[in-house]
N, C-alpha and C positions, 0 to 999 in steps of 0.2 A: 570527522564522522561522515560517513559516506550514506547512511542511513534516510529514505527518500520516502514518506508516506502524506498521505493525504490529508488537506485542511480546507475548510468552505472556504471561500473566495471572500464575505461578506464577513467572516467572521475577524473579532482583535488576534492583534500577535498573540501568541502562546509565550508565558514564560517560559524560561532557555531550560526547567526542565520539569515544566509540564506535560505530560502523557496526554492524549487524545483521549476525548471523552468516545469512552467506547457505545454507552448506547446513541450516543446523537451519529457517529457514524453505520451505524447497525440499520438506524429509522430512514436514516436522509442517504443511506450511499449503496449497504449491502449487510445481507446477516451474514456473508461467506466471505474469504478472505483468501489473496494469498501473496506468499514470502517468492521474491525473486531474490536471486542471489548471484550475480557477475564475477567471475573471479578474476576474470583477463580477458586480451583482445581476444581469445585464440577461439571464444565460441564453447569457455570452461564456463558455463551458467548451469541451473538450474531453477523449479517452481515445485512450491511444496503448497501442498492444500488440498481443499478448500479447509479453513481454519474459523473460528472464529473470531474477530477484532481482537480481542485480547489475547485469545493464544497465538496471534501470526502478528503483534507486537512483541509481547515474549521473547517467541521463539527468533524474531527480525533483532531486537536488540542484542540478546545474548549472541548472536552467530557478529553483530558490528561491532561487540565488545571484543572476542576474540579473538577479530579476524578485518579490524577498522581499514585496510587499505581494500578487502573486496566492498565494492556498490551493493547494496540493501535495500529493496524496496518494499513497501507493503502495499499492495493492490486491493481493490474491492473487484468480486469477482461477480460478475452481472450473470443475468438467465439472457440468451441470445433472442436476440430481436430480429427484426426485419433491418433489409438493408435501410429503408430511410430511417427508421429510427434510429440506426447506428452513425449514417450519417447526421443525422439531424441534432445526438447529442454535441459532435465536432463544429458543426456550423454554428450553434446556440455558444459555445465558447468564446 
């Protein structure tokens, strides 16, 4: 499964097939979302959204069911900040 979305750092392993608790990512990450989709080296990508945590898990898993050798990720999709703050979320990592 090629399938790549986000987990707090602090939080336990998820069972191997528990779903992300969509409102803890909605409060702590973003209410808007979105599905990347990689299909090859050649620059065949695309980004669908903005979605909401559930529909752009949906929509991410059914495209890695169909299609499990393309890359899936599901993104939170932030309001644009200032440079430091952009930087500062990278540094704080």
């Amino acid at each position: 499964m090629a399938l790549i979305y986000p987990v707090q750092a602090d939080a336990p392993e998820p069972d191997e097939d528990a779903e992300p608790a969509f409102a803890e990512l909605a409060s702590d990450l973003s209410d808007q979302w979105l599905v990347e989709v990689a299909v090859g080296e050649e620059g065949d990508d695309g980004c669908f959204g903005p979605l909401t945590a559930r529909a752009a898990w949906d929509l991410a898993v059914g495209v890695d069911e169909r299609r499990p050798e393309w890359m899936v990720s599901v993104v939170p999709l932030y309001l644009p900040g200032t440079v430091d703050e952009v930087v500062d979320l990278f540094d704080d990592a």
